[in-house]
C-alpha positions in Angstrom: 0.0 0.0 0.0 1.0 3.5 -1.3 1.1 5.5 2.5 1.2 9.1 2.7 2.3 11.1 5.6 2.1 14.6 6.5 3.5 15.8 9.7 6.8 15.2 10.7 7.4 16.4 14.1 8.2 14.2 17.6 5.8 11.4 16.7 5.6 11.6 13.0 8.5 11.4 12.0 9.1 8.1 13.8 5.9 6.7 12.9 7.0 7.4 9.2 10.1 5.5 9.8 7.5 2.7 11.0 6.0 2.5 7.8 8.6 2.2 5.6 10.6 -0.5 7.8 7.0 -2.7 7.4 7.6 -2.7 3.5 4.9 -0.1 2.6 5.9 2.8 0.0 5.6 5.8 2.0 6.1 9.5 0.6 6.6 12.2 2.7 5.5 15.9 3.1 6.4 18.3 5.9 5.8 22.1 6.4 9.3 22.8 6.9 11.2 20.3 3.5 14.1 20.0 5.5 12.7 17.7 8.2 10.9 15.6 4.8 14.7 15.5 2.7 16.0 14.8 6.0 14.1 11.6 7.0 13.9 10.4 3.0 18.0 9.9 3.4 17.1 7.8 6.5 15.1 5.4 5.1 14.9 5.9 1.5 11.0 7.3 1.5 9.9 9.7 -1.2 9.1 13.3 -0.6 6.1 15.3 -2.1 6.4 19.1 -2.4 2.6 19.8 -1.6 -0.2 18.1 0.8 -1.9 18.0 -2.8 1.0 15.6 -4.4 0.3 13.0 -1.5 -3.4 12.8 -2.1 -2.5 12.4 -6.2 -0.1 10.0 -5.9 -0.8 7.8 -2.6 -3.8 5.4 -1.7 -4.3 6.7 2.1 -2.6 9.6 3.4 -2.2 9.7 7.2 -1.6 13.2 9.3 0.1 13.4 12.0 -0.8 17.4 13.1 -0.5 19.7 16.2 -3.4 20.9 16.1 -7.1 22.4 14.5 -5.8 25.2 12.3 -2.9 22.7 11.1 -5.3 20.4 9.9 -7.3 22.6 8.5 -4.5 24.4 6.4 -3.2 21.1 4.7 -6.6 19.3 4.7 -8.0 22.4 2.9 -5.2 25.2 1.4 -4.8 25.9 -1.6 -2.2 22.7 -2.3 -3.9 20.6 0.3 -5.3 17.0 0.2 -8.7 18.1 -0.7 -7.7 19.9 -3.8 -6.8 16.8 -6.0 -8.4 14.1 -6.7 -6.6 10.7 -5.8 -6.2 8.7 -2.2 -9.6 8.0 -0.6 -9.0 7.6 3.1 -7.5 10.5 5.1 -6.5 9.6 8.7 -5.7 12.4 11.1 -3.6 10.6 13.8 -3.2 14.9 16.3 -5.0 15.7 18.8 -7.8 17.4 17.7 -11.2 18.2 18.9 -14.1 16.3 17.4 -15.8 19.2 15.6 -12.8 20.0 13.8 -13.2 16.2 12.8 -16.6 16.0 12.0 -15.7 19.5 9.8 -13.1 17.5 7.9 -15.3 14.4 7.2 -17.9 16.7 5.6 -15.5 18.8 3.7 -13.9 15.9 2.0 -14.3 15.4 -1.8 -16.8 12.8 -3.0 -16.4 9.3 -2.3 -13.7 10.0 -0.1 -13.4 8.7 3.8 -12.0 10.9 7.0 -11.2 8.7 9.7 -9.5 9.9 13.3 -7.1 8.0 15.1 -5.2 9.6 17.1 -2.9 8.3 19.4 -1.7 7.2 22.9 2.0 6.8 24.1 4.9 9.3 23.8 8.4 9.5 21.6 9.6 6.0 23.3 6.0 4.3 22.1 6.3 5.9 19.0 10.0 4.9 18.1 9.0 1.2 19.0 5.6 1.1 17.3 3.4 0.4 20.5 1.0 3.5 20.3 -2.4 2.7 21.2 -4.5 3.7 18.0 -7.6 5.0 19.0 -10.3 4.9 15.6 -13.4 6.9 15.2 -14.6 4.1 12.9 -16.5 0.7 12.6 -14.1 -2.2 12.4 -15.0 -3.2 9.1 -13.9 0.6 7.9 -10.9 0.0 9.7 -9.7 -3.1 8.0 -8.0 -2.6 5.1 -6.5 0.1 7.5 -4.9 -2.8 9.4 -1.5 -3.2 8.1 -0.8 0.7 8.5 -2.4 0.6 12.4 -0.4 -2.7 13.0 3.0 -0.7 11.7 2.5 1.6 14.1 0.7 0.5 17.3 0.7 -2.5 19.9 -3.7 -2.4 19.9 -6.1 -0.7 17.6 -9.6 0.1 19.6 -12.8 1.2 16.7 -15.1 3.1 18.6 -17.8 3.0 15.7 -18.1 6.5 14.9 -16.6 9.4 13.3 -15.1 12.4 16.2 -15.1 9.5 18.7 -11.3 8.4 18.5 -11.2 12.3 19.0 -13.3 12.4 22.3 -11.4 9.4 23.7 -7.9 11.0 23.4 -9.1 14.2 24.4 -10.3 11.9 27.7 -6.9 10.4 28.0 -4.7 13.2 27.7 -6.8 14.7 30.5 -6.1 12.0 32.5 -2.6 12.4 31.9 -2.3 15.9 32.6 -4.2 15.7 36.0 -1.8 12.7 36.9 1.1 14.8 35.4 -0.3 17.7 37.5 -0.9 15.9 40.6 2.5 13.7 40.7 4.3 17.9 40.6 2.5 18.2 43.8 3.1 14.8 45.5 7.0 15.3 44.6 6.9 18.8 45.9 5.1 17.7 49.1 7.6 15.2 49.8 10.7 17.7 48.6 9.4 20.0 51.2 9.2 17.4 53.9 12.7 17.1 53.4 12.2 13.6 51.2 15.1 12.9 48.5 12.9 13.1 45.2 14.5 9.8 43.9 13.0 8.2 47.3 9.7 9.9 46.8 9.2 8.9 43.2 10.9 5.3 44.4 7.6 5.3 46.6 5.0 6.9 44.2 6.1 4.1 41.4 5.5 1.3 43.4 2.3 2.3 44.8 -1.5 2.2 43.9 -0.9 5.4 42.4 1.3 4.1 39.9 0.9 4.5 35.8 3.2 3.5 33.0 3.9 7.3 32.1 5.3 7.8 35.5 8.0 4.9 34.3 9.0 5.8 31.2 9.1 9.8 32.3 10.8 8.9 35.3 14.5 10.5 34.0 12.5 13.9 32.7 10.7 14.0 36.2 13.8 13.8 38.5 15.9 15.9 36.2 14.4 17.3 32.9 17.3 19.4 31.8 19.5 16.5 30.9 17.0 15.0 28.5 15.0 16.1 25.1 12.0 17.5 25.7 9.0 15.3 24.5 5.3 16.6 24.9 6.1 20.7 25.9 3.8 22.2 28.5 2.6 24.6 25.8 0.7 21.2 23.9 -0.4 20.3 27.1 -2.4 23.8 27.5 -3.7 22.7 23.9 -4.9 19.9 25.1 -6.6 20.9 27.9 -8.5 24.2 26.5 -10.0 22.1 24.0 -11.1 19.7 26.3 -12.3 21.9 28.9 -14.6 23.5 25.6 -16.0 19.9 24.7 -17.1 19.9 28.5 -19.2 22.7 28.1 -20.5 21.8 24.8 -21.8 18.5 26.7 -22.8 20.1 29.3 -20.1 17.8 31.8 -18.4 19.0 34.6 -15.0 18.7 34.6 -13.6 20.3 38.3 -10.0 18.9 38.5 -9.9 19.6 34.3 -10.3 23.0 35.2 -7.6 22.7 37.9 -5.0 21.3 35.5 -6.0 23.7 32.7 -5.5 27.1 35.1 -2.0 25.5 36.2 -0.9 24.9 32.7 -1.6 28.7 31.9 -0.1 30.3 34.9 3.2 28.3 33.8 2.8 29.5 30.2 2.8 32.8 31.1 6.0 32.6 32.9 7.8 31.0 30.3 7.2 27.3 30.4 5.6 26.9 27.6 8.2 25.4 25.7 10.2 22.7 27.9 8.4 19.2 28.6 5.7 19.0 30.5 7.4 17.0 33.6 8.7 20.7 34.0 5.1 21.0 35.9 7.6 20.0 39.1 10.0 22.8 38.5 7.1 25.3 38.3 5.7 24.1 41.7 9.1 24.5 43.1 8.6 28.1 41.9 5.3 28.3 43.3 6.0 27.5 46.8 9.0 29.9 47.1 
């Protein structure tokens, strides 16, 4: 199958590399070409010059985008993968909110398919193809999707209808966030109790509380300047705001969302934005000076 992929940041451009080492021809297309030339010398994928040349010359194209208005611009510009005619299936593998979904589904040309399925798991899932794939489509629709998913992720879940895959990671990540949010306070508790936070975490990791994210962060947690950042605090925030909206679209309350989303701001604003989001410790060190 003739894959293409747009979006070549933290996660895409590893999932990319995924493809190709399953045997699939892959062609490539990122905002800034550089990143696109960079991983074709890698691993010997193609690289189109326009979101249009994937649609014309590939049989699904998969996006990998930060967020709403990227989606939009290469879903819909001028050279984007509506303009031609070509692949059928698009799937948008970001984090985006369900309306912007439901807005691409309608939007695309005639006999064409928009399916979400975005993701669960960070760089380190990524790089060994063990994402968890969640898809806003029936499993029969998600089929002859299989051998792309399978490239890619350790379980596929369909959850039957279009925007769903959306809503569930919007759900996770907020999970996340509150834990991510919540662990910053236990280690700052403890810090100030004069507890090592090496013991602390020790503790936290081999309790109840524990999660697999608190694992593989560990090294970022106990000392995030000696290691590349991997989800900033800024796509946190992104996160977050459009999940707190899809609350009061539905009408939920979401109390400790709220919590986690004020946080995320107040560290923005003093420059967080851009270092990982296990920085959250490091800004509630600042807080309790």
């Amino acid at each position: 199958m003739h894959v293409g992929f747009a979006g070549l940041g933290r996660m895409g451009a590893l999932m990319a590399g995924n493809l190709v080492a399953a045997g699939h021809e892959v062609t490539v297309w990122n905002r800034s070409a550089e990143k696109a030339g960079a991983l074709a010398e890698k691993t010997g994928c193609a690289v189109a010059t326009t979101p249009a040349d994937l649609t014309a010359s590939c049989d699904v194209v998969v996006t990998m985008l930060a967020d709403d208005p990227s989606s939009d611009a290469v879903h819909r510009g001028p050279d984007g993968l509506f303009a031609v005619q070509g692949a059928r299936v698009f799937v948008e593998m970001g984090t985006m909110s369900p309306d912007h979904i439901q807005g691409l589904a309608k939007a695309a040309p005639e006999g064409c398919i928009v399916i979400d399925a975005p993701v669960s798991g960070a760089t380190q899932a990524a790089a060994e193809a063990q994402l968890l794939i969640m898809a806003g489509c029936s499993s029969d629709a998600a089929a002859p999707l299989m051998s792309i998913f399978d490239a890619l992720g350790r379980k596929t879940i369909c959850l039957g209808q279009t925007g769903a895959g959306a809503v569930m990671k919007l759900a996770v990540n907020s999970l996340i966030h509150g834990l991510n949010q919540t662990l910053a306070e236990a280690l700052t508790l403890s810090e100030a109790a004069g507890i090592a936070p090496e013991a602390a975490f020790d503790v936290i990791e081999h309790s109840a509380a524990a999660a697999p994210m608190l694992s593989y962060r560990k090294p970022l947690y106990l000392c995030e300047a000696d290691h590349d950042v991997t989800f900033t605090v800024a796509l946190a925030l992104k996160d977050m705001e459009v999940t707190a909206a899809l609350a009061d679209g539905l009408g939920t309350a979401m109390p400790q969302g709220h919590v986690t989303l004020d946080t995320l701001r107040r560290a923005e604003a003093v420059g967080f934005g851009t270092r990982d989001m296990a920085a959250m410790v490091n800004f509630m060190r600042k807080e309790n000076e």
